[in-house]
C-alpha positions as CSV (number, residue, x, y, z in Angstrom):
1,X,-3.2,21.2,-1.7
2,X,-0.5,18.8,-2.6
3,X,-0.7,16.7,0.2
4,X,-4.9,16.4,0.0
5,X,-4.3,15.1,-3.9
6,X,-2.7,12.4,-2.3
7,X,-5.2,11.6,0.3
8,X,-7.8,11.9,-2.8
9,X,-5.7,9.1,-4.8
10,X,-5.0,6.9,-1.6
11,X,-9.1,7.4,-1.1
12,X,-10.0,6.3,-4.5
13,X,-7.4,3.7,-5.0
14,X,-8.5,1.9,-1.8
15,X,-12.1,2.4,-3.2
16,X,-10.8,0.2,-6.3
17,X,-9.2,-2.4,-4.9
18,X,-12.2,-3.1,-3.4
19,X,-13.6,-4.5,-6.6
20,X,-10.8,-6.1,-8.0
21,X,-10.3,-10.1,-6.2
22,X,-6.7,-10.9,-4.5
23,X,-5.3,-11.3,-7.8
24,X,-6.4,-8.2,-9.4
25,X,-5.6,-6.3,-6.3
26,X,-1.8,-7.5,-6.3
27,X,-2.2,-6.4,-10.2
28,X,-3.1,-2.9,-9.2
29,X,-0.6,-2.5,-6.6
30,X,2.3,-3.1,-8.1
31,X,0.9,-1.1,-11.0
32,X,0.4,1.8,-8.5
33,X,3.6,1.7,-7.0
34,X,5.6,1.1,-10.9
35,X,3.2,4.6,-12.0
36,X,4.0,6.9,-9.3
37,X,6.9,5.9,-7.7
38,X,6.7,3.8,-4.5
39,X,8.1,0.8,-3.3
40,X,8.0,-2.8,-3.5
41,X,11.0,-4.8,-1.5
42,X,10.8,-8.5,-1.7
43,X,13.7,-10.1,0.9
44,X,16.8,-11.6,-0.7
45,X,17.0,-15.3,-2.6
46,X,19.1,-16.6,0.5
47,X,18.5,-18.9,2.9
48,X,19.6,-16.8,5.7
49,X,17.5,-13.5,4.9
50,X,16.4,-11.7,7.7
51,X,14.2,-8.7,5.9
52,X,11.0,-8.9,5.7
53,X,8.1,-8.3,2.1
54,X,8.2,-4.6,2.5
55,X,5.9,-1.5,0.3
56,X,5.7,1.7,0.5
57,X,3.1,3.7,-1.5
58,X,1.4,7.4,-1.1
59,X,3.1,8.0,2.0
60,X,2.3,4.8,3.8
61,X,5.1,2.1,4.5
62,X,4.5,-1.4,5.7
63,X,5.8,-4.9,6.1
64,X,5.4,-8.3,6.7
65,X,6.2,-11.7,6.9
66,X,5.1,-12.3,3.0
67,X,3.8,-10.7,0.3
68,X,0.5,-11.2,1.2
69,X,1.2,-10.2,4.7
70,X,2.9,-7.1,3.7
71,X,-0.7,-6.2,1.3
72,X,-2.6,-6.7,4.1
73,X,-0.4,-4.7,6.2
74,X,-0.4,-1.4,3.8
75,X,-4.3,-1.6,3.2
76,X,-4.7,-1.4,7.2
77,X,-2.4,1.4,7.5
78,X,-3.5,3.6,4.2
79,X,-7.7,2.7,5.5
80,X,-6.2,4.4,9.3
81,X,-4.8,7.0,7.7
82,X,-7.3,7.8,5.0
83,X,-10.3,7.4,7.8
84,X,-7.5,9.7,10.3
85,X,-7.2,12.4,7.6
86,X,-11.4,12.6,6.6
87,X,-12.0,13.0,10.6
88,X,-9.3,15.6,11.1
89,X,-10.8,17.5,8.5
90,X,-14.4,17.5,9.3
């Protein structure tokens, strides 16, 4: 039960951002992740940083190059794994 209440909040938190523009969607995110606990890892001030813009949120992790790299990372991988969990369970 537990684990489909988060499916059902990744499901309809996706479905929101879809409204919102790139701005509002960044809004949202970090608001997400500040209300139930994820994560949001910028890479260090220094000039010879080697991590990368990572966020973790509902059980889905993901990272990239930027900030907006890493957002468009973590939407791919929470649509796969929200479309993976609706087909498993039909």
């Amino acid at each position: 039960m537990t684990l489909d209440l988060l499916h059902n909040r990744l499901a309809a938190f996706l479905t929101n951002l879809e409204c919102l523009d790139m701005a509002g969607q960044r809004d949202a995110l970090v608001g997400e992740i500040l209300e139930t606990g994820g994560r949001y890892d910028p890479p260090p001030e220094t000039p010879h940083a080697r991590h990368l813009f990572e966020i973790s949120l509902h059980g889905v992790s993901a990272a990239g190059t930027d900030e907006a790299d890493a957002f468009r990372a973590w939407k791919r991988a929470a649509r796969a794994m929200t479309f993976e969990s609706a087909s498993a369970g039909a």
